[in-house]
C-alpha positions in Angstrom: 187.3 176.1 85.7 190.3 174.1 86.6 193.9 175.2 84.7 197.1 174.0 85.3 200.1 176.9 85.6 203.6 175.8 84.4 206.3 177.7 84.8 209.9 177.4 82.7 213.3 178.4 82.6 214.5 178.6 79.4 218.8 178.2 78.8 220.4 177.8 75.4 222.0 175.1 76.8 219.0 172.3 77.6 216.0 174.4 76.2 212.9 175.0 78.5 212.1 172.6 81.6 209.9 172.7 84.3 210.4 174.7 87.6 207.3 175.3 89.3 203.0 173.7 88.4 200.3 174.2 90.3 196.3 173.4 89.1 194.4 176.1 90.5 190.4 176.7 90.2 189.3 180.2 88.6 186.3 181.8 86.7 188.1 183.2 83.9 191.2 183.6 82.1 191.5 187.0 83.6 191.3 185.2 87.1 193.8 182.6 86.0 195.8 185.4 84.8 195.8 186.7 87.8 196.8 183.7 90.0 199.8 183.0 87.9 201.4 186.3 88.3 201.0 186.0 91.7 201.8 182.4 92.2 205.2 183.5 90.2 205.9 186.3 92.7 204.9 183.4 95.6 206.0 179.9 94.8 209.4 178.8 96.0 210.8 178.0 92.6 214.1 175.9 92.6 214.9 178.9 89.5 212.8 182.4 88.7 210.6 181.8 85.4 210.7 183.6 82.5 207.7 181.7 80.9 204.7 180.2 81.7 201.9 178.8 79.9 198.3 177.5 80.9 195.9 175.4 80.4 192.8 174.0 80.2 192.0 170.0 81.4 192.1 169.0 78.1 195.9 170.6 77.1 194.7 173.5 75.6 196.8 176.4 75.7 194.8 179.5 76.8 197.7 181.6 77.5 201.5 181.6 76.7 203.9 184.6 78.2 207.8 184.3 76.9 209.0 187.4 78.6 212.7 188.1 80.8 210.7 189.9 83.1 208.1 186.8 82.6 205.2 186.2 83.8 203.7 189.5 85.2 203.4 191.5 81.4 202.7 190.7 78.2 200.0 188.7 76.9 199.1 185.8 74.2 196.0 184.4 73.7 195.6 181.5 72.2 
């Protein structure tokens, strides 16, 4: 299936904003799981995330991960 990863930086100042998306294809949400974490660990972000959500074509949120150490712990499902 085809997600799309999008990673934020989140200040108190200007709320959340985009630093890093990437559509990737995987077989699962574990395997979309997966590339995210790494694709964190791998993108040359203009920032380092500390969220990320992704989704489906449609918008659909299958995953959400608000965490300072971001994006390699700590799942929702949605």
């Amino acid at each position: 299936m085809k997600i799309v990863i999008e990673f934020y930086r989140t200040r108190d100042a200007d709320d959340a904003h985009v630093v890093g998306r990437e559509t990737v294809e995987v077989d699962d949400l574990e395997g979309a799981i997966a590339a995210a974490q790494l694709l964190a660990q791998t993108l040359d972000m203009r920032q380092h995330p500390d969220s990320m959500t992704i989704t489906d074509a449609n918008g659909k949120i299958h995953y959400s991960n608000v965490d300072s150490e971001a994006v390699s712990d700590g799942i929702q499902h949605y």
